[in-house]
C-alpha positions as CSV (number, residue, x, y, z in Angstrom):
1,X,103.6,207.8,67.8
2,X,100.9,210.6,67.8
3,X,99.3,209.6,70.5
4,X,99.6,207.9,74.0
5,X,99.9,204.2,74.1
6,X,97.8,202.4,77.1
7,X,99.3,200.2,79.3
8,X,96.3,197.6,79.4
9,X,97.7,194.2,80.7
10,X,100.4,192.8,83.2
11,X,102.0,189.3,83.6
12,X,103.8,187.3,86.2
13,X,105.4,184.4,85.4
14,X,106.4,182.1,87.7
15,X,107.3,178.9,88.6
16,X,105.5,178.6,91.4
17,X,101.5,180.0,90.5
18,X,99.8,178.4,93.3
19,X,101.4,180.6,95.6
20,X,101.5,183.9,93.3
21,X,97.6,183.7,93.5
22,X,97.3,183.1,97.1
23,X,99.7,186.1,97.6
24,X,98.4,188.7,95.4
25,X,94.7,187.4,96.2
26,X,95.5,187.5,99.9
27,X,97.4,191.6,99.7
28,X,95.1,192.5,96.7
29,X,91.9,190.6,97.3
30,X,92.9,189.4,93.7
31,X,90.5,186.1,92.3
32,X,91.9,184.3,89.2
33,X,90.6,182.3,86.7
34,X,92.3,179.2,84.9
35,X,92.4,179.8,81.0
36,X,95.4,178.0,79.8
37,X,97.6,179.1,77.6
38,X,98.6,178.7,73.8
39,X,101.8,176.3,75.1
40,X,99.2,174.0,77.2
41,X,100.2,175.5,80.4
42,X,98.5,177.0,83.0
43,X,97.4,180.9,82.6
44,X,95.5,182.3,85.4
45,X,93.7,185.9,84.8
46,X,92.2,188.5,87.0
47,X,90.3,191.3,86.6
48,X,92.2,193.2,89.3
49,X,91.7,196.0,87.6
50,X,88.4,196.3,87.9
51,X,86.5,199.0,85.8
52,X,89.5,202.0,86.5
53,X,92.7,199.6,86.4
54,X,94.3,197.1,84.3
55,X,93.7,193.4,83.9
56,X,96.4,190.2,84.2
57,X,97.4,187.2,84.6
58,X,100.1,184.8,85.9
59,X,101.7,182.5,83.7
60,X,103.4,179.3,85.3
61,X,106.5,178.6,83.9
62,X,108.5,175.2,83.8
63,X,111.3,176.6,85.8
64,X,113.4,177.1,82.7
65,X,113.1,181.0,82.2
66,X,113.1,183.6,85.5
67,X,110.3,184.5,87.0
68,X,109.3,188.2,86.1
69,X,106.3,190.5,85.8
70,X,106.0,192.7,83.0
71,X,103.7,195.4,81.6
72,X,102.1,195.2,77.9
73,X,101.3,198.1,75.9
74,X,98.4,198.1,73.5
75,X,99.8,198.7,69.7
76,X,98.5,199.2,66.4
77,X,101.6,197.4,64.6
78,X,103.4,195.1,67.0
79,X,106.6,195.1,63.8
80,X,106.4,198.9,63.7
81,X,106.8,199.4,67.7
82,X,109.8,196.8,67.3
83,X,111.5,198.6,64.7
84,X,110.7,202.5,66.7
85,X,112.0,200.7,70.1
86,X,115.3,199.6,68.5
87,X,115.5,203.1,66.9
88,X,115.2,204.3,70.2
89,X,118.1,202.4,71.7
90,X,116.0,199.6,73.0
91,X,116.2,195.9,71.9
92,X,113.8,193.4,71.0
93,X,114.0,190.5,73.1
94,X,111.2,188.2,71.7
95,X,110.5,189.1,68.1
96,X,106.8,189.3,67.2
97,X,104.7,186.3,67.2
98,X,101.1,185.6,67.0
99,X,98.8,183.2,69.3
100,X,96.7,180.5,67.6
101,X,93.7,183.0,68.8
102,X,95.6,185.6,66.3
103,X,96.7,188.5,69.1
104,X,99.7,189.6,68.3
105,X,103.1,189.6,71.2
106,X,106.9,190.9,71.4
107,X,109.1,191.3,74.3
108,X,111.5,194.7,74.0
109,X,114.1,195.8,76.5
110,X,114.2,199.3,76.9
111,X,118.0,200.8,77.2
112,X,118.3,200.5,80.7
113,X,117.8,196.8,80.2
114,X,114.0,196.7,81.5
115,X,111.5,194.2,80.2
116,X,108.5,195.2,78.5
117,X,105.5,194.1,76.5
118,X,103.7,195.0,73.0
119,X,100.8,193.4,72.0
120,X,97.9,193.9,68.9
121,X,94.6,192.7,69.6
122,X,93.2,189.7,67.5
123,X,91.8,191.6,63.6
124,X,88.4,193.0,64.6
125,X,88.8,193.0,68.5
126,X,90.7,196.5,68.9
């Protein structure tokens, strides 16, 4: 890539979001908003970032998959950055998907086995 990628979202997943809000909004002074998400569960996003930082959210999960937090990177071609990480020694974890609201997704591990995030905005929002 030419040019520097942007880190421009985060994610928790838990099991357990009622109290990931009131800890991060208790250290952080975090709010949260419910906005679902594409599987009908609950997705609850912050502007913690405010205007300097990044923005997030925390994803409940059903208990079936560990809990986690993970960084997204912005990306022109969500397939292109899979098949560059994989060059690169990494592994793609989740292959590329898109949401019904047409944003793009993968999950990568780098080599050292760390979990990442590469997303495309929907066409016409980037």
């Amino acid at each position: 890539m030419s040019t520097t990628t942007p880190i421009t979202w985060f994610e928790i997943g838990t099991d357990r979001p009622e109290e990931a809000e009131r800890f991060y909004g208790e250290l952080f002074g975090w709010t949260f908003e419910e906005q679902g998400s594409a599987d009908g569960g609950s997705y609850r996003v912050t502007g913690a970032g405010g205007d300097t930082g990044i923005g997030g959210a925390i994803r409940a999960t059903d208990g079936t998959s560990p809990n986690y937090a993970v960084f997204y990177a912005e990306v022109t071609d969500v397939a292109e950055t899979c098949r560059q990480a994989e060059a690169a020694g990494g592994k793609v974890l989740v292959a590329p998907r898109t949401t019904p609201a047409g944003l793009t997704l993968a999950h990568l591990l780098d080599p050292a086995g760390n979990h990442l995030g590469v997303f495309a905005p929907p066409p016409g929002q980037n």
